[in-house]
C-alpha positions as CSV (number, residue, x, y, z in Angstrom):
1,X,104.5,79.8,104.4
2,X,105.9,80.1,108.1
3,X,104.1,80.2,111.3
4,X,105.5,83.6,111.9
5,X,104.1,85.0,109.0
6,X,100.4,83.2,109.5
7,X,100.9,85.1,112.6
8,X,101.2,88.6,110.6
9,X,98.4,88.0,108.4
10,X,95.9,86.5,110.8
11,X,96.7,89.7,113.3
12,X,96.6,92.2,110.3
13,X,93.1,90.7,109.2
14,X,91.8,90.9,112.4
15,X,92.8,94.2,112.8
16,X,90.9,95.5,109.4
17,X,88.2,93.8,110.6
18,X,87.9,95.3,114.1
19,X,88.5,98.9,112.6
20,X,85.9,98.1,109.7
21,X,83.6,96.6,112.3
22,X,83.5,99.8,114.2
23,X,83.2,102.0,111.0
24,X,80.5,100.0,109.6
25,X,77.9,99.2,112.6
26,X,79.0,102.6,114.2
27,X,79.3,100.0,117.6
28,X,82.6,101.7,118.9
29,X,82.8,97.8,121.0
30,X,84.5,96.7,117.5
31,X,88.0,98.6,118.8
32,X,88.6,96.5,121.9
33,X,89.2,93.1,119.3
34,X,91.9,95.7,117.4
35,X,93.1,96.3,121.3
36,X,93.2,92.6,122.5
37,X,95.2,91.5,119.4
38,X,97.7,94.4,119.9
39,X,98.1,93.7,123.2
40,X,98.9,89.7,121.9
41,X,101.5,91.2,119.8
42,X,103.1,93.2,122.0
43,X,103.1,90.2,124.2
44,X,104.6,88.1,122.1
45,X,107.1,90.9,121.2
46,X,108.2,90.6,124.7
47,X,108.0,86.9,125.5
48,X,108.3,85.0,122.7
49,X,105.2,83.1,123.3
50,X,101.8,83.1,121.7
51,X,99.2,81.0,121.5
52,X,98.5,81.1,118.2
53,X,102.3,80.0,117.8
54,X,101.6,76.8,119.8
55,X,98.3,75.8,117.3
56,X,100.2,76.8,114.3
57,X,103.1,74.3,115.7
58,X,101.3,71.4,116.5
59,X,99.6,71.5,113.1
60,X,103.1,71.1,112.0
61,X,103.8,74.3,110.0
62,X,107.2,74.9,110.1
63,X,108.6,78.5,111.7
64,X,111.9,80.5,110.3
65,X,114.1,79.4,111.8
66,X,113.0,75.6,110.8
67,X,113.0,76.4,106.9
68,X,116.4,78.0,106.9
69,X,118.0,74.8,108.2
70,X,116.3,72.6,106.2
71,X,115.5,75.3,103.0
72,X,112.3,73.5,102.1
73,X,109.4,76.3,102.8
């Protein structure tokens, strides 16, 4: 798997358990993890940088762009 699609899945889970946090413990709180990791997104939308990028990098997952040249993902 890539690093950009660890990205996907680690954001997505994170979501569905923000939103099932809030539904679960009725603590409304839950929503602002679903708002941070948004707002990382959109960030990295923008940029081209996350953090989570840079720790899936230097444990030497490869990205994209990296198995297309090489085709060994």
């Amino acid at each position: 798997m890539t690093r950009e699609r660890y990205i996907k899945i680690i954001a997505g889970t994170m979501i569905l358990i923000s939103t099932l946090g809030a539904y679960f413990s009725g603590n409304i709180n839950w929503i602002w993890l679903a708002v941070f990791v948004g707002a990382n997104l959109l960030q990295f939308g923008i940029t081209n940088w996350c953090l989570l990028n840079s720790i899936l990098k230097s444990l030497g997952i490869k990205s994209e762009i990296d198995c297309a040249k090489d085709g060994t993902c």
